[in-house]
MDTraj code that builds the backbone (N, CA, C; nanometers):
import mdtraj as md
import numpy as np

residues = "UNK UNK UNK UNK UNK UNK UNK UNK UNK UNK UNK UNK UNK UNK UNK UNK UNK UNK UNK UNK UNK UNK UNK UNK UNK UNK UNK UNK UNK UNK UNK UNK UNK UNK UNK UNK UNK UNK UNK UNK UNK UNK UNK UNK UNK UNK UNK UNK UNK UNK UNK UNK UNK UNK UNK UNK UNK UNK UNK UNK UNK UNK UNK UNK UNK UNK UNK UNK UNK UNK UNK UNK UNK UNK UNK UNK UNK UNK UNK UNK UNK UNK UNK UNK UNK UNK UNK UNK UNK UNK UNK UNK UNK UNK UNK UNK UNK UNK UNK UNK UNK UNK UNK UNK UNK UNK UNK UNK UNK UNK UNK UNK UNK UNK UNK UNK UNK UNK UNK UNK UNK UNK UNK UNK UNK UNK".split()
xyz = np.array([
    [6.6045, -1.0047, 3.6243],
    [6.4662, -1.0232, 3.5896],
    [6.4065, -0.8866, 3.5607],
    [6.3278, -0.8823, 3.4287],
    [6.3129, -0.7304, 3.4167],
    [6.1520, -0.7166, 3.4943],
    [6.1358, -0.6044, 3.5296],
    [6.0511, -0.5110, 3.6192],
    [5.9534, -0.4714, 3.4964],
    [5.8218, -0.6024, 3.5565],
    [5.6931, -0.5433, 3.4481],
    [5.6030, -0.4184, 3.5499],
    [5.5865, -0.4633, 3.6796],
    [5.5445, -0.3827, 3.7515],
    [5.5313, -0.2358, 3.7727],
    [5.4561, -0.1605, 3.7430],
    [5.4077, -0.0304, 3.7995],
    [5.4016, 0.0544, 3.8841],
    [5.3987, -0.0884, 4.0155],
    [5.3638, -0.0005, 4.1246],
    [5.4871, 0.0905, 4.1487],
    [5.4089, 0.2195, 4.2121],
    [5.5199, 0.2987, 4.2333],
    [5.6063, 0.2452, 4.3750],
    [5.7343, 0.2759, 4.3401],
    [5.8242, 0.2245, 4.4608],
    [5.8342, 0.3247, 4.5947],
    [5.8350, 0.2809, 4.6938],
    [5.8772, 0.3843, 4.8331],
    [6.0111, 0.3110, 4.8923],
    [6.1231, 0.3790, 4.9336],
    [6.2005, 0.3871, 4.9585],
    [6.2942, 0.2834, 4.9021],
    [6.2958, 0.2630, 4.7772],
    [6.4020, 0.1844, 4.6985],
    [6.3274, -0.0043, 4.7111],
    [6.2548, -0.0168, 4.7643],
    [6.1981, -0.1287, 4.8275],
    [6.0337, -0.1832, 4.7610],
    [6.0294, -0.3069, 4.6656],
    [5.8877, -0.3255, 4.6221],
    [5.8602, -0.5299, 4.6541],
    [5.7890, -0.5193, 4.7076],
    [5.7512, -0.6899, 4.6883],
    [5.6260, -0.7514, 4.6575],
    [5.5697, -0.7977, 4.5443],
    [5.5024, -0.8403, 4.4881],
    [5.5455, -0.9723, 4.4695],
    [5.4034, -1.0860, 4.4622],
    [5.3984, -1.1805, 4.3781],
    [5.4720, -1.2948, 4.4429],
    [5.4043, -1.2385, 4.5950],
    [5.5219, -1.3657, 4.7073],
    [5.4261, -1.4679, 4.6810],
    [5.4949, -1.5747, 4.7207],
    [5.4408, -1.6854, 4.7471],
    [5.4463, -1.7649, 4.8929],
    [5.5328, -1.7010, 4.9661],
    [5.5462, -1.7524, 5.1384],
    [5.5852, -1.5575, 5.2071],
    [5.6474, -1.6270, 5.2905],
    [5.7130, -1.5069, 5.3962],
    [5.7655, -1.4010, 5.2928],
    [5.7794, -1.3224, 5.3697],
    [5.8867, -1.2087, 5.3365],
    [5.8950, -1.1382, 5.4320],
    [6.0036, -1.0965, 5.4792],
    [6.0721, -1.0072, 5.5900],
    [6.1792, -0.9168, 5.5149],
    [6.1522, -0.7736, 5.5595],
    [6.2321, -0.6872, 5.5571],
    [6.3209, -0.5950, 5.6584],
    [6.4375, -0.5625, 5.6602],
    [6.4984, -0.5162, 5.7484],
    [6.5751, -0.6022, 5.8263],
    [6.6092, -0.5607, 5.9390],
    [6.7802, -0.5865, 6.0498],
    [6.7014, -0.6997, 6.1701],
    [6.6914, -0.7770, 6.1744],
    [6.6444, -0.8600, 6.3553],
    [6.4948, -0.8972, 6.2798],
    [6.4923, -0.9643, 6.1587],
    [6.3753, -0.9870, 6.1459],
    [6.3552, -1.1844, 6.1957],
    [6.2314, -1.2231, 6.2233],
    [6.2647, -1.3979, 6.1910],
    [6.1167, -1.4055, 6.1680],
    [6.1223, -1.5186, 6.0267],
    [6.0279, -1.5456, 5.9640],
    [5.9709, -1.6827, 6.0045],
    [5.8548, -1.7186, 5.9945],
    [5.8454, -1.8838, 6.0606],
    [5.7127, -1.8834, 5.9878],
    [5.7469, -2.0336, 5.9306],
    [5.6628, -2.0706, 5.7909],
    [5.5752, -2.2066, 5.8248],
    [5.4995, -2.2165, 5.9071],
    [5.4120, -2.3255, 5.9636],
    [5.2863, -2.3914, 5.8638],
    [5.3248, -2.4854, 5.8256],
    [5.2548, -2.5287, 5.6627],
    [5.1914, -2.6656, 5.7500],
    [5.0117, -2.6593, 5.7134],
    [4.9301, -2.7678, 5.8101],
    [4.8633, -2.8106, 5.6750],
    [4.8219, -2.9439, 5.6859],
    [4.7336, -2.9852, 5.5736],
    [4.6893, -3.1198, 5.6329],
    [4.6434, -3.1848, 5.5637],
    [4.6362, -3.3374, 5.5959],
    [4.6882, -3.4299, 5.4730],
    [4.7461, -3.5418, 5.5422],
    [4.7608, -3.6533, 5.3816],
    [4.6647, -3.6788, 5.3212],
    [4.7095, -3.7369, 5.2070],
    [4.6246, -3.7605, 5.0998],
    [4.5103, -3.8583, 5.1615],
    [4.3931, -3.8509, 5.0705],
    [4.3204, -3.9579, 5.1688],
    [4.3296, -4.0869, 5.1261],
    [4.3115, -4.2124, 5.2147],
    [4.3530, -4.3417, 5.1264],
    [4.2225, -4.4246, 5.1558],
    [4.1933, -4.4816, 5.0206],
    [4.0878, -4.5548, 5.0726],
    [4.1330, -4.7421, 5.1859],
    [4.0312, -4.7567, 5.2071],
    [4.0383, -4.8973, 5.2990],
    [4.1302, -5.0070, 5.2402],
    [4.1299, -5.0111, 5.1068],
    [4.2122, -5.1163, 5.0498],
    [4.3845, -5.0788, 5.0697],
    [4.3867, -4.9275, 5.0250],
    [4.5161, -4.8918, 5.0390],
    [4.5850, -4.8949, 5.1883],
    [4.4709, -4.8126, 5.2591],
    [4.5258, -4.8669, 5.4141],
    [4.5409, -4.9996, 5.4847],
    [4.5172, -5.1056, 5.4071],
    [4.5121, -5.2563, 5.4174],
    [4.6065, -5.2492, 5.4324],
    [4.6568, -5.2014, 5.2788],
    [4.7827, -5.2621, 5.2374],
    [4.8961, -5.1778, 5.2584],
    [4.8822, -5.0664, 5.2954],
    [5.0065, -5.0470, 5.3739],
    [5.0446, -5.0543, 5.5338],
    [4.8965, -5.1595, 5.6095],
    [4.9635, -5.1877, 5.7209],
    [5.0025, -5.3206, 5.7213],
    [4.9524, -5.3655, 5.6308],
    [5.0401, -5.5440, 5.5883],
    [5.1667, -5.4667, 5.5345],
    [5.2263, -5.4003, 5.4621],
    [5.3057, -5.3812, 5.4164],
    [5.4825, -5.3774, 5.5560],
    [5.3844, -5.2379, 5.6476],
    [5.4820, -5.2483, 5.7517],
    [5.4544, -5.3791, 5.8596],
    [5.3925, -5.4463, 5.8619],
    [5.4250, -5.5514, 5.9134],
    [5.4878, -5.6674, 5.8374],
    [5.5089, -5.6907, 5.7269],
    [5.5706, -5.7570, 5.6216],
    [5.7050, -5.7195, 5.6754],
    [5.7646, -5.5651, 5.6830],
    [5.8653, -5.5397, 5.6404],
    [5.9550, -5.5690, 5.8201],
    [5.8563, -5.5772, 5.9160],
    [5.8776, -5.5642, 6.0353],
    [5.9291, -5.7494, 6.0217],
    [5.8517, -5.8317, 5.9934],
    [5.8951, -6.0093, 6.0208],
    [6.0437, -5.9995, 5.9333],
    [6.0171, -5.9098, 5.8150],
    [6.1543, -5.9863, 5.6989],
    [6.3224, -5.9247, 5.7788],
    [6.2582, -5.8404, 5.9029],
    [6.3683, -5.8172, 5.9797],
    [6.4626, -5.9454, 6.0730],
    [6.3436, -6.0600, 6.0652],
    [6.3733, -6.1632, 6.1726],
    [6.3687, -6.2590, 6.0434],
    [6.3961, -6.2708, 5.9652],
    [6.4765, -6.3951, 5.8782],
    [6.5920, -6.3542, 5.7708],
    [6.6863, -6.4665, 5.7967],
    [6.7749, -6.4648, 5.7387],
    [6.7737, -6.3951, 5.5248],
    [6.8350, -6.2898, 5.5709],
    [6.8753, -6.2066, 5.4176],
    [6.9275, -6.3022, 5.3290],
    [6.8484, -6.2538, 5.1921],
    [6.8975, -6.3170, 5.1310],
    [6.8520, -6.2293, 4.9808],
    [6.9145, -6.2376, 4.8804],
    [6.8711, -6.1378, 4.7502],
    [6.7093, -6.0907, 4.6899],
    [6.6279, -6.1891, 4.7531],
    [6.4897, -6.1807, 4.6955],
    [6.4749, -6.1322, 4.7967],
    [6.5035, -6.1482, 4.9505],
    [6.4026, -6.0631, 5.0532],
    [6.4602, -5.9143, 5.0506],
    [6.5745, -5.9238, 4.9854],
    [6.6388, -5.7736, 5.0223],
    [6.5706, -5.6702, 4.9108],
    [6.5414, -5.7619, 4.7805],
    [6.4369, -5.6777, 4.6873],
    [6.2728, -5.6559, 4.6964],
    [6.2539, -5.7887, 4.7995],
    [6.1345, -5.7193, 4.8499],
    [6.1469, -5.6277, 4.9291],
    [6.2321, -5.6051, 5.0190],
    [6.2105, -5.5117, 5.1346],
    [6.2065, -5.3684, 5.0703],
    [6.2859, -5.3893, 4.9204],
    [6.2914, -5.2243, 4.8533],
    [6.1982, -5.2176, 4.8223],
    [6.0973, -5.3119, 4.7392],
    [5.9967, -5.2803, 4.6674],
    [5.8873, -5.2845, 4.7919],
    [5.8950, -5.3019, 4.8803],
    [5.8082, -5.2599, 5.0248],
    [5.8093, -5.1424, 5.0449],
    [5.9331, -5.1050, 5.0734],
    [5.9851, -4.9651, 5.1412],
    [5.9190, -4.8584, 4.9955],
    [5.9686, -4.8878, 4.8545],
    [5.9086, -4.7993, 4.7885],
    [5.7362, -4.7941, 4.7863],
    [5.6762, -4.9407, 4.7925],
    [5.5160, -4.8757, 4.8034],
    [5.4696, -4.8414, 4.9213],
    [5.5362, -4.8384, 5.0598],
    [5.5323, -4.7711, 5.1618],
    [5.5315, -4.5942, 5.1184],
    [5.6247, -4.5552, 5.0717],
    [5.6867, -4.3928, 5.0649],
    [5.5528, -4.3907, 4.9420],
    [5.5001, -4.4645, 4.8621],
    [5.4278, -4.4116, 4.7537],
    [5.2615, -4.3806, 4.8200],
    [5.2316, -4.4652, 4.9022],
    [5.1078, -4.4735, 4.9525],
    [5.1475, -4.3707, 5.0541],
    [5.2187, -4.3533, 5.1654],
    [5.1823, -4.2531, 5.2350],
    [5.2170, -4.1067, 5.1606],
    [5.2841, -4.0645, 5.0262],
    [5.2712, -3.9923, 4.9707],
    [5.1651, -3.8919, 4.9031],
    [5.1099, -4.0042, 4.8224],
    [5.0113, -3.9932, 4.7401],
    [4.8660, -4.0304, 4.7928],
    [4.9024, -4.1352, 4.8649],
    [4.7335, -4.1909, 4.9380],
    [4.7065, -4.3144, 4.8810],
    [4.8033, -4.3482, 4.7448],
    [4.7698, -4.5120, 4.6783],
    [4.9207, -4.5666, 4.5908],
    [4.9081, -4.6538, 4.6009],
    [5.0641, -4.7166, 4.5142],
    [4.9792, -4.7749, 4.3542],
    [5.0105, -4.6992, 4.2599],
    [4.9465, -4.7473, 4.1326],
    [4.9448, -4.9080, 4.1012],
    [4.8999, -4.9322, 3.9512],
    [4.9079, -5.0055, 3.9296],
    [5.0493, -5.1029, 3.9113],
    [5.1271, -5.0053, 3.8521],
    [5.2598, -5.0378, 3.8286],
    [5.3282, -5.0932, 3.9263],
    [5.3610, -5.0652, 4.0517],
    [5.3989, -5.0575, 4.1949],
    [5.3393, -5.1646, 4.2251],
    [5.2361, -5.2155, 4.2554],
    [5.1554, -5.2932, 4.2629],
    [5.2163, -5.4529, 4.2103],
    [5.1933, -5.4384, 4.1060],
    [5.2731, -5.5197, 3.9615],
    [5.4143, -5.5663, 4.0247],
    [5.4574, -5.4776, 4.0233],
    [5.6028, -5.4851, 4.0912],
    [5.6314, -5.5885, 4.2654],
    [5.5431, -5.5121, 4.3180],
    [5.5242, -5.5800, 4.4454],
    [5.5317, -5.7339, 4.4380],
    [5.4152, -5.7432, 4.3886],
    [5.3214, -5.8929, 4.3384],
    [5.4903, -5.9914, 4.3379],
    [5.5383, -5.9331, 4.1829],
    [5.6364, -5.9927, 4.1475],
    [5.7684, -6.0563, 4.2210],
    [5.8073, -5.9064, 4.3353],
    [5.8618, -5.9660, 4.4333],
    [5.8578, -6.0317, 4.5545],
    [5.6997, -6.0711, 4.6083],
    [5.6186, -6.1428, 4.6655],
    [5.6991, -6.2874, 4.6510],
    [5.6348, -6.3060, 4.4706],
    [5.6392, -6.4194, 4.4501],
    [5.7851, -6.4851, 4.4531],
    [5.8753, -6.3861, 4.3720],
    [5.9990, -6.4130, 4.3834],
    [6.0879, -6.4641, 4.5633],
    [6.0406, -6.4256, 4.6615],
    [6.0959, -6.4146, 4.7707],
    [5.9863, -6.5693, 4.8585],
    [5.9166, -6.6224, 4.7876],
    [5.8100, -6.6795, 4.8252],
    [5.8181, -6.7451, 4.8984],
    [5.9091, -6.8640, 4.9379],
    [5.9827, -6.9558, 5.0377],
    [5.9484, -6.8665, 5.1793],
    [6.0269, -6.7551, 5.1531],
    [5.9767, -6.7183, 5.3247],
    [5.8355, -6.6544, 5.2765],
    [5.7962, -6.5316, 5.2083],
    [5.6542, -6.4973, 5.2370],
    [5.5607, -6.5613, 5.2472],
    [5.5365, -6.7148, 5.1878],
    [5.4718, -6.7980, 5.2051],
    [5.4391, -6.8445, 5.3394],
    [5.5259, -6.8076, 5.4562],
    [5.5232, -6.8923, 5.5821],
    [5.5245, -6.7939, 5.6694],
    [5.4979, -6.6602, 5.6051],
    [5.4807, -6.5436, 5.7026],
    [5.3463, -6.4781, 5.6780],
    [5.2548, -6.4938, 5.7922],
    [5.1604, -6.4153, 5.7848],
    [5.1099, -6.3113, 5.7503],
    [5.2034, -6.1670, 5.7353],
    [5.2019, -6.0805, 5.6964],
    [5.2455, -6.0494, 5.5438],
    [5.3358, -6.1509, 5.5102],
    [5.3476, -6.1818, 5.3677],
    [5.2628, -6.2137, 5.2864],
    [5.1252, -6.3665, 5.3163],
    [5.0035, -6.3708, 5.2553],
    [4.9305, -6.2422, 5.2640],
    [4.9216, -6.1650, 5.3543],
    [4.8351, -6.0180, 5.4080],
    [4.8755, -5.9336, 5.2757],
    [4.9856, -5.9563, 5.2234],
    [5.0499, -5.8289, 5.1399],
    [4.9424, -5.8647, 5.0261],
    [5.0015, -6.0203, 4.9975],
    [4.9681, -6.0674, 4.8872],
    [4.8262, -6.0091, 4.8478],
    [4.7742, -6.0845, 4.9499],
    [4.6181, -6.0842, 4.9536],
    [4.5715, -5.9094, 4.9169],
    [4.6300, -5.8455, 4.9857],
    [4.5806, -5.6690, 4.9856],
    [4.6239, -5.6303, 4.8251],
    [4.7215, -5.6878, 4.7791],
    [4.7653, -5.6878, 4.6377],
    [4.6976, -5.7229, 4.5406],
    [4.6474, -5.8444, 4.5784],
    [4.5491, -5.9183, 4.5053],
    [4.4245, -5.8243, 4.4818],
    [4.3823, -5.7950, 4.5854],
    [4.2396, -5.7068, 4.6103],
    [4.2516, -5.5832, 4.5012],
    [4.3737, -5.5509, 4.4822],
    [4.3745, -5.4167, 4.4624],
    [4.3615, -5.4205, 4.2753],
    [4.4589, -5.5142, 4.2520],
    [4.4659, -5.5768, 4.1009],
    [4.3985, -5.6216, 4.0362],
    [4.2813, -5.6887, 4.1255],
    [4.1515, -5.6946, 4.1070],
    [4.1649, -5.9000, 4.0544],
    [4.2756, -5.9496, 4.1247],
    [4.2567, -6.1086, 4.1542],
    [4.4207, -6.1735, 4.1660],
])
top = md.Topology()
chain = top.add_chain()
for i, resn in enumerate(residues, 1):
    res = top.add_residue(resn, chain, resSeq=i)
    for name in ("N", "CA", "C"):
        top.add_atom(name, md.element.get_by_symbol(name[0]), res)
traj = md.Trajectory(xyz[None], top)
């Protein structure tokens, strides 16, 4: 990488343009403690991602089968998207819905399954 820098150097040694730690020399230890908060989610999103883990908590206690095993992905992915980001788009959403319906036999008779629906519904706007 070529050297646009100016500054004059002292003892063979220059660091500019860090972006975290830097340690120099023999017995050094660096410790990089990064605080923030998550994204913020509004009330609808937090609906729906605590129907979501309770959805995913019942589909543990009925028998597997190809539609619950694609809901549980498309759970698990708008789980990781909402606590990511703070909301699962429209798309995700869409998706959900779809495998709701597809798996419907059991979500239909699970409480937390209408909960999804319903928080889905809300969000899609019917």
């Amino acid at each position: 990488m070529a050297d646009t820098d100016d500054t004059p150097r002292r003892d063979g040694i220059r660091v500019s343009n860090t972006g975290g730690n830097v340690t120099i020399g023999d017995h050094n230890t660096v410790t990089n403690t990064v605080t923030g908060n998550q994204p913020a989610r509004d009330p609808l999103q937090e609906e729906l991602l605590q129907a979501i883990r309770r959805l995913r908590t019942d589909l543990g206690g009925v028998v597997a089968s190809e539609q619950t095993a694609a809901l549980d992905a498309e759970l698990s992915e708008a789980e990781d998207e909402i606590e990511g980001t703070g909301r699962a788009d429209a798309g995700r959403l869409t998706r959900l819905r779809r495998a709701l319906a597809d798996a419907g036999a059991v979500t239909g008779i699970l409480a937390s399954g209408v909960a999804v629906g319903q928080a889905v519904g809300a969000l899609l706007g019917g």
